[in-house]
N, CA, C and O atoms as a Maestro MAE file, in Angstrom:
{
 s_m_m2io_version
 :::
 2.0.0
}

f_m_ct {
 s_m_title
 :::
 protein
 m_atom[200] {
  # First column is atom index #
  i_m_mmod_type
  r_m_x_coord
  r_m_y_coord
  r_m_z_coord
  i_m_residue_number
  s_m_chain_name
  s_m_pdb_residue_name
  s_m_pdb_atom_name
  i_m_atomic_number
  :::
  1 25 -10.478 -40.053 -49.642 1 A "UNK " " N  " 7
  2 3 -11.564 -39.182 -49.293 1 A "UNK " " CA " 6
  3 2 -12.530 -39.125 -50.484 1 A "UNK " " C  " 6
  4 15 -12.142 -38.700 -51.573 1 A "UNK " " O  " 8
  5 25 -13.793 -39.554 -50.283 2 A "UNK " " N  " 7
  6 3 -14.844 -39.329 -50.995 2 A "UNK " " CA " 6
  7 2 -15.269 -37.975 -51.585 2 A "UNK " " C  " 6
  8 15 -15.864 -37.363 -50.699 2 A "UNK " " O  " 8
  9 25 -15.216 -37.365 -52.548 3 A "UNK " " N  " 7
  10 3 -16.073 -35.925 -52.946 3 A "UNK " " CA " 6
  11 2 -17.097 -36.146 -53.863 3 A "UNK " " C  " 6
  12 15 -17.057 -36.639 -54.991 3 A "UNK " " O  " 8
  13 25 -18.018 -35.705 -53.207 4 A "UNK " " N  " 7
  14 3 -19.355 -36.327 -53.488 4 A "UNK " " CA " 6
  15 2 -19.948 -34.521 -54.426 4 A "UNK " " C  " 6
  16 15 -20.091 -33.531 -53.709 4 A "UNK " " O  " 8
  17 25 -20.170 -34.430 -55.767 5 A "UNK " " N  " 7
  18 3 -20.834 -33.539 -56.769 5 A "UNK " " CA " 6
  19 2 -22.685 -33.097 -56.751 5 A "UNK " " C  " 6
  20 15 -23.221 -32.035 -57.068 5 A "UNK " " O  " 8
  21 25 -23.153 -34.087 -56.366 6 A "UNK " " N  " 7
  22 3 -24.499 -33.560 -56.789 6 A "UNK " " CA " 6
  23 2 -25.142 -33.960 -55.715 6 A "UNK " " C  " 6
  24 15 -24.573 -34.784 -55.000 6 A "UNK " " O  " 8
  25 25 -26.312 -33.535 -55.390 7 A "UNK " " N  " 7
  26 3 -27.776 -33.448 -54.476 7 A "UNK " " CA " 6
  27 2 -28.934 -33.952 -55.066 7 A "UNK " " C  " 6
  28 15 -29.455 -33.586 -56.119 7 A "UNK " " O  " 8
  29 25 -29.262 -34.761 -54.351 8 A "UNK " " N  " 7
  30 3 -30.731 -35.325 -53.968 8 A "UNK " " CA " 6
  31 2 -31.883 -35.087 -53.779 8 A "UNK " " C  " 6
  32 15 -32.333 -35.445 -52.691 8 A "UNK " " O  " 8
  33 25 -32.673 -34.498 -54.610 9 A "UNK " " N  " 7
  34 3 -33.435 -33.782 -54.981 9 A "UNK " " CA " 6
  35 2 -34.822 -34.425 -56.081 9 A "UNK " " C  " 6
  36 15 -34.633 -35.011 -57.147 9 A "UNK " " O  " 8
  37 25 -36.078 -34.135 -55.507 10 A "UNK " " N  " 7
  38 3 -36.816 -35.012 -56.033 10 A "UNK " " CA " 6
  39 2 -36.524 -36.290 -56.871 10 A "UNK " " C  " 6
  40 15 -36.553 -36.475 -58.088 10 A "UNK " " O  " 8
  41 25 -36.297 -36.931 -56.056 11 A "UNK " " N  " 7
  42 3 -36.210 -38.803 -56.250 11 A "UNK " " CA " 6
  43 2 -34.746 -38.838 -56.840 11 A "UNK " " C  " 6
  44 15 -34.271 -39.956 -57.040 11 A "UNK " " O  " 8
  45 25 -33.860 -37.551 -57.185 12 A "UNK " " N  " 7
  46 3 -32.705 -38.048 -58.293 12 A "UNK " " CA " 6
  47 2 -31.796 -37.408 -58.293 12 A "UNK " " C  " 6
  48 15 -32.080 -36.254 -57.972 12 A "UNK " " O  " 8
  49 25 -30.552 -37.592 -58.544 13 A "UNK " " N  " 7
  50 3 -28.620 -37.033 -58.269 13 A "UNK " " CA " 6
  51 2 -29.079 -35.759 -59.692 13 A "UNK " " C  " 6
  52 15 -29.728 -35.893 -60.730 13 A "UNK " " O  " 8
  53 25 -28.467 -34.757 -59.157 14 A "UNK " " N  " 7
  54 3 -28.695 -33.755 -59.891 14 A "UNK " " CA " 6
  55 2 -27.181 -33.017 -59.625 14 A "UNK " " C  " 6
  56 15 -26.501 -33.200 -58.616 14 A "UNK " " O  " 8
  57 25 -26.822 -32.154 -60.754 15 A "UNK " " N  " 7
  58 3 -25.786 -31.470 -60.553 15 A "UNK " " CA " 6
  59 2 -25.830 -30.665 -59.233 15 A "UNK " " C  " 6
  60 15 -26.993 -30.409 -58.922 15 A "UNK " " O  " 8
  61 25 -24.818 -30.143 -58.279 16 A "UNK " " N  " 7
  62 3 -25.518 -28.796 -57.586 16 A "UNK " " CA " 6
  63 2 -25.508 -27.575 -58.320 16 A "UNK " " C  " 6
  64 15 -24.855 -27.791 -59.340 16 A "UNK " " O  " 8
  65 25 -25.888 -26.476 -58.301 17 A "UNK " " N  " 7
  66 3 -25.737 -25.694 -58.472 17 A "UNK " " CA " 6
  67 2 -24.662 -24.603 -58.440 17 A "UNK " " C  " 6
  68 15 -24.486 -23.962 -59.476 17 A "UNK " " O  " 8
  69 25 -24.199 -24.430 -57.758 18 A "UNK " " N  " 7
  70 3 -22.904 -23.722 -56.825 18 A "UNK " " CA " 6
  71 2 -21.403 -24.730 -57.445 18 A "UNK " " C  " 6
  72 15 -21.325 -25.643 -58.266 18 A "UNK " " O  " 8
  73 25 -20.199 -23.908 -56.450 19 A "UNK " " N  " 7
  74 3 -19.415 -25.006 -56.824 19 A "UNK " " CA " 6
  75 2 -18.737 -25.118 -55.381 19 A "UNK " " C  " 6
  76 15 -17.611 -25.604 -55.283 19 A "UNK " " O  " 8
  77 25 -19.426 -24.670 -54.285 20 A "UNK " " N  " 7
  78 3 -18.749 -24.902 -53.025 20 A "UNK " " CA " 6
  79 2 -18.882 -25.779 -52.449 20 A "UNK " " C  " 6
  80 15 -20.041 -26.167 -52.597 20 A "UNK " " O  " 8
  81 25 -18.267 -26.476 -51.726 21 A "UNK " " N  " 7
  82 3 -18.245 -27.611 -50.707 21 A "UNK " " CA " 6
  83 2 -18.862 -27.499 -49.529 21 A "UNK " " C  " 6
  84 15 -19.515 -26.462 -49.413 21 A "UNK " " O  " 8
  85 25 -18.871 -28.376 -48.431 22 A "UNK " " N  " 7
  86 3 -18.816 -28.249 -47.267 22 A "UNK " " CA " 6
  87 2 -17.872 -29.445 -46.435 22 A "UNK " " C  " 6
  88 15 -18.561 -30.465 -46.440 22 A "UNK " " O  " 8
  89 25 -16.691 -29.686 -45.794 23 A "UNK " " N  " 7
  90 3 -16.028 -30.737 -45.305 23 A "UNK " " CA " 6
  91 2 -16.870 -31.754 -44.469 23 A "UNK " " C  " 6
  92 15 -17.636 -31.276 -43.633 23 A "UNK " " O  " 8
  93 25 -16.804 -33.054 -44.608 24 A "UNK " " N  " 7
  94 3 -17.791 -33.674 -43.536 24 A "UNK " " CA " 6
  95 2 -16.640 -34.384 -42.494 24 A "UNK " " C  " 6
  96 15 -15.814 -35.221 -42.857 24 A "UNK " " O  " 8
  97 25 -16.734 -34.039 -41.605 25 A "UNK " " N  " 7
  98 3 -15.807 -34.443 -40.218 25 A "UNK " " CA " 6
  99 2 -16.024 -35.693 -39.426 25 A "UNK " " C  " 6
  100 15 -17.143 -35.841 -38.933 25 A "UNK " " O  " 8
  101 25 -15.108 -36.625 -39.230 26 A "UNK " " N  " 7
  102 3 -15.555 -37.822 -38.462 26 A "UNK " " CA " 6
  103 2 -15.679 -37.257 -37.428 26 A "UNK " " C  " 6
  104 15 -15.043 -36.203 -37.388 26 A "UNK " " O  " 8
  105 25 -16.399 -37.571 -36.282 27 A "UNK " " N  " 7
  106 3 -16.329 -37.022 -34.625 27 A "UNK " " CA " 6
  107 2 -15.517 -37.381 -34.194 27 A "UNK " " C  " 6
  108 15 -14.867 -36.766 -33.348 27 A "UNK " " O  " 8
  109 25 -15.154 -38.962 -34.788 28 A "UNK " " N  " 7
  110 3 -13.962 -40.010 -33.634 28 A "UNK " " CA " 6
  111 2 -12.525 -39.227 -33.744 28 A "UNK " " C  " 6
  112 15 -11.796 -39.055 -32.768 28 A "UNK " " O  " 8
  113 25 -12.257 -38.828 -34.918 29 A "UNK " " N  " 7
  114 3 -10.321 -38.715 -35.029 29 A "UNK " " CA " 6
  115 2 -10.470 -36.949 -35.912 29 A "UNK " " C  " 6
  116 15 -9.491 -36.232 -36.120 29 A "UNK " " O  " 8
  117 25 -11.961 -36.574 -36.310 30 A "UNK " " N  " 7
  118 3 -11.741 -35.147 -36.304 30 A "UNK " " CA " 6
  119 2 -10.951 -34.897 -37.804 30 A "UNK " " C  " 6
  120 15 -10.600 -33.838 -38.324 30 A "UNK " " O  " 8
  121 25 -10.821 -36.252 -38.264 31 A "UNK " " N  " 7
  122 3 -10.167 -36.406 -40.398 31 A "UNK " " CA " 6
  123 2 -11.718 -36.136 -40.889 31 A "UNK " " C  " 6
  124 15 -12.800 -36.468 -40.404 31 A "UNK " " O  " 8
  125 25 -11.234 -35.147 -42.438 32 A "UNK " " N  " 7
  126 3 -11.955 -34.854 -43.368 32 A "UNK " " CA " 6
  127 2 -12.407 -36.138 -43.881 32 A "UNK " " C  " 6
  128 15 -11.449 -36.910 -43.903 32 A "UNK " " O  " 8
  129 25 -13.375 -36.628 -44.263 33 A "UNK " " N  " 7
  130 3 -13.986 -38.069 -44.541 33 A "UNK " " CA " 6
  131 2 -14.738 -37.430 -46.100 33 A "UNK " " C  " 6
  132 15 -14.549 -38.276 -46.974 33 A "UNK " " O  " 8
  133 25 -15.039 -36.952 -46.315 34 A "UNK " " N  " 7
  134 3 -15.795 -35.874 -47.845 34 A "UNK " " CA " 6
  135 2 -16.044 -34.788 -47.671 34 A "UNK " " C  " 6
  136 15 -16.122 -34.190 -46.598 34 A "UNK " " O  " 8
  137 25 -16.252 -34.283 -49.076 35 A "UNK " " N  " 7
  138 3 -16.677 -33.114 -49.345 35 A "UNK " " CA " 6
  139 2 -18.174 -33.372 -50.071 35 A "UNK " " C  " 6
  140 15 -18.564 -34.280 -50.805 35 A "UNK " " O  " 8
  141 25 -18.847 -32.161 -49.537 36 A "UNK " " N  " 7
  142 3 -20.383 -32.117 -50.189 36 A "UNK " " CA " 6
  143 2 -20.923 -31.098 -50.524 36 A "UNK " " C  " 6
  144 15 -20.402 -30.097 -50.033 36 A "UNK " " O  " 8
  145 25 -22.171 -30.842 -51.474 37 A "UNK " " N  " 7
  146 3 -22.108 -29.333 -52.156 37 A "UNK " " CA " 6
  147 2 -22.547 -28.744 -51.066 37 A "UNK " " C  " 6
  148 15 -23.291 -29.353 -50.297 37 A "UNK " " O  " 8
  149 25 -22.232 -27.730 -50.880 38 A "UNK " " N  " 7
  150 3 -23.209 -26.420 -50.268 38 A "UNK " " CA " 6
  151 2 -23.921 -25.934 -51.354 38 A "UNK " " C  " 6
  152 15 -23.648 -25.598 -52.506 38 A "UNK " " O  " 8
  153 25 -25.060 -26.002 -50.556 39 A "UNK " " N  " 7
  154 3 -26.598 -25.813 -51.494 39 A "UNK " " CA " 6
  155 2 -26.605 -24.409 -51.662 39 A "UNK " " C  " 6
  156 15 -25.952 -23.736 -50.864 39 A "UNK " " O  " 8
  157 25 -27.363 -23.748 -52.749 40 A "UNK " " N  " 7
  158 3 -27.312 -22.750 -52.989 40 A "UNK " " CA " 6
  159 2 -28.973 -22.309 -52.948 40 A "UNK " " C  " 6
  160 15 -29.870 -23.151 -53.000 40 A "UNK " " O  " 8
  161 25 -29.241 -20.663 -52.833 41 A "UNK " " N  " 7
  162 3 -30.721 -20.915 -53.272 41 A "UNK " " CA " 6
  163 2 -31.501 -21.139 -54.052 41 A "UNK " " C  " 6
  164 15 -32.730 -21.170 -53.986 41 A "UNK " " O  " 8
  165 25 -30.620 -21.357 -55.073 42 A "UNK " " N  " 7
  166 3 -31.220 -22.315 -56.363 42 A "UNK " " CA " 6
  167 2 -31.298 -23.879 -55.729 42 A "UNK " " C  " 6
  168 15 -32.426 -24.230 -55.383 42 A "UNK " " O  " 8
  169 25 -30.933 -24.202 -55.668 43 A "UNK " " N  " 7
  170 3 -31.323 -25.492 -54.781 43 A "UNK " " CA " 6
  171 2 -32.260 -26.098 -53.897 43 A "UNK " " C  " 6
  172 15 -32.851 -27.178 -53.902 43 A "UNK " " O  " 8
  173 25 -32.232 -24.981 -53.034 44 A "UNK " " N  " 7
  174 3 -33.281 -25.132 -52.288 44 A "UNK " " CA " 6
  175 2 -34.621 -24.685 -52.739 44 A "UNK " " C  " 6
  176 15 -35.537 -25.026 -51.991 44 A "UNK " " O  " 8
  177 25 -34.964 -23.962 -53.847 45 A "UNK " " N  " 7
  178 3 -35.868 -23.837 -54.289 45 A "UNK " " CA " 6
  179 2 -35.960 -25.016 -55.086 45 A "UNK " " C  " 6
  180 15 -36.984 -25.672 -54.894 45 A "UNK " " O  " 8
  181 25 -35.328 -25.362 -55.751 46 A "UNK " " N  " 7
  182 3 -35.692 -26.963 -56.340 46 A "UNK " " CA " 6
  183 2 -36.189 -27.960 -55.405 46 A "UNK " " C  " 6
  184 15 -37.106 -28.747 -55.636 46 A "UNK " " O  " 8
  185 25 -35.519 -27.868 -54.341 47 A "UNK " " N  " 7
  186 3 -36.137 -28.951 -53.187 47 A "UNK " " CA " 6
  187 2 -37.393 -28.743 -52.527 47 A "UNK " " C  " 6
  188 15 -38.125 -29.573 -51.989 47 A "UNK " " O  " 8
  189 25 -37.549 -27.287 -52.674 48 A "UNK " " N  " 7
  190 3 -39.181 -26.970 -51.788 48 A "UNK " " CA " 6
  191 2 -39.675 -26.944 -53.349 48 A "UNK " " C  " 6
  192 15 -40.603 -26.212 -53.008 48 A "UNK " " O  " 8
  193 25 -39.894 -27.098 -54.831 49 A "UNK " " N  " 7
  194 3 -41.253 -27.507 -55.508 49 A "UNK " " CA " 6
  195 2 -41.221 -28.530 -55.704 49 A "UNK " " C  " 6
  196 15 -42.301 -29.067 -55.950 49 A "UNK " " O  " 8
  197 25 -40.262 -29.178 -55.706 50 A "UNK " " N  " 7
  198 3 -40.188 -30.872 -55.503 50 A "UNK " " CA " 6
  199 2 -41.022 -31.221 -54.025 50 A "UNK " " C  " 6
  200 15 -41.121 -32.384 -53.632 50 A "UNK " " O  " 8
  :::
 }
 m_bond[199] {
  # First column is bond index #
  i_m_from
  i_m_to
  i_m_order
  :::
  1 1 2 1
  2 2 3 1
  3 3 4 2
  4 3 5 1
  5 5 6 1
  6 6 7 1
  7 7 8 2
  8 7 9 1
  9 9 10 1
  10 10 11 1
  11 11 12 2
  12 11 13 1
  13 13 14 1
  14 14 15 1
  15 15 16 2
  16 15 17 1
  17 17 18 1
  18 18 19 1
  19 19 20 2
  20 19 21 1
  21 21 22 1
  22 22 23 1
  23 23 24 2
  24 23 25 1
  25 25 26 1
  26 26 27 1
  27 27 28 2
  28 27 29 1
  29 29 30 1
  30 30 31 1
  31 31 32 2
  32 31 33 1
  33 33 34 1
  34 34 35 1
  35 35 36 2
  36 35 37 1
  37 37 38 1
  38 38 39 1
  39 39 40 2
  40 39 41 1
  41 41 42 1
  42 42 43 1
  43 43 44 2
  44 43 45 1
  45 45 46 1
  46 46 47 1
  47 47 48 2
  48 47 49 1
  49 49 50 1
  50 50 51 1
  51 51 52 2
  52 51 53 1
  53 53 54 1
  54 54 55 1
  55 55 56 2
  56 55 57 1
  57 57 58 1
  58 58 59 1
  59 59 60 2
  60 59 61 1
  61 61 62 1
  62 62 63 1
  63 63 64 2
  64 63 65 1
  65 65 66 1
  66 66 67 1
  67 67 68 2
  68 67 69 1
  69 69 70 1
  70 70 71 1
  71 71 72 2
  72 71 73 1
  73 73 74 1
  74 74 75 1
  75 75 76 2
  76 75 77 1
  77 77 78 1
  78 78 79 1
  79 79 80 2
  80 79 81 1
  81 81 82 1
  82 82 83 1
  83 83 84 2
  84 83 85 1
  85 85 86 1
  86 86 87 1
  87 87 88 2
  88 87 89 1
  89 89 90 1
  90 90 91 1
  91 91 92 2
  92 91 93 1
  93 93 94 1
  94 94 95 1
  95 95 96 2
  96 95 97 1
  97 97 98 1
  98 98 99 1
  99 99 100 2
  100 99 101 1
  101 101 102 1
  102 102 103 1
  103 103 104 2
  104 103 105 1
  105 105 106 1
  106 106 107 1
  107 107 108 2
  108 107 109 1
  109 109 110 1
  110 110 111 1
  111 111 112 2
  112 111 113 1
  113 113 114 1
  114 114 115 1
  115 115 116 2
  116 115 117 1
  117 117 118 1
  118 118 119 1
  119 119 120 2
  120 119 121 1
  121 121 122 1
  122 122 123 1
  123 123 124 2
  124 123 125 1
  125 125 126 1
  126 126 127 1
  127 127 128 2
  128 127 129 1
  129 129 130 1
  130 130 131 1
  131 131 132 2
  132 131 133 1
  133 133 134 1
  134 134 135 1
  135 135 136 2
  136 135 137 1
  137 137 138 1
  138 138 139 1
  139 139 140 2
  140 139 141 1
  141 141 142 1
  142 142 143 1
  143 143 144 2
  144 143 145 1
  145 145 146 1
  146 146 147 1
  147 147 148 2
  148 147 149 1
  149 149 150 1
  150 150 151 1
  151 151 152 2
  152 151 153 1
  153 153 154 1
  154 154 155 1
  155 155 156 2
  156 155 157 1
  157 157 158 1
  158 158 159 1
  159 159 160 2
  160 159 161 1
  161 161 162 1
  162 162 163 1
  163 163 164 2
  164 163 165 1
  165 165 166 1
  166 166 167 1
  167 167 168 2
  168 167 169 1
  169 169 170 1
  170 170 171 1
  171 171 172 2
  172 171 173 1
  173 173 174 1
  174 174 175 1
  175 175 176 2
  176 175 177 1
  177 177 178 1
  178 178 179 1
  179 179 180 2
  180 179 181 1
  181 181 182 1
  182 182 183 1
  183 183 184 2
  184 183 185 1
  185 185 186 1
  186 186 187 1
  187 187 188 2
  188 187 189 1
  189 189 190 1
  190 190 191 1
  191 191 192 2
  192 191 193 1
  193 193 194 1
  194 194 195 1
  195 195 196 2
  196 195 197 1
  197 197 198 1
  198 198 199 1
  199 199 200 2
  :::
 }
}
């Protein structure tokens, strides 16, 4: 299983902010396939002045 740390965010891999996940689910067999940050609102404010 892939666990994937940082977000994409004007043009570039950046730490996230937070330290929570979110599970990403195959549809076919319903297995955890990664984990990815849950964005925080620090984040998303980085992404809306970017």
């Amino acid at each position: 299983m892939k666990a994937h740390d940082q977000m994409y965010i004007d043009g570039a891999w950046r730490p996230a902010a937070g330290q929570d996940t979110i599970a990403v689910v195959d549809p076919v067999d319903e297995q955890v396939i990664a984990h990815v940050p849950a964005g925080t609102a620090e984040d998303v404010d980085a992404a809306v002045r970017a």
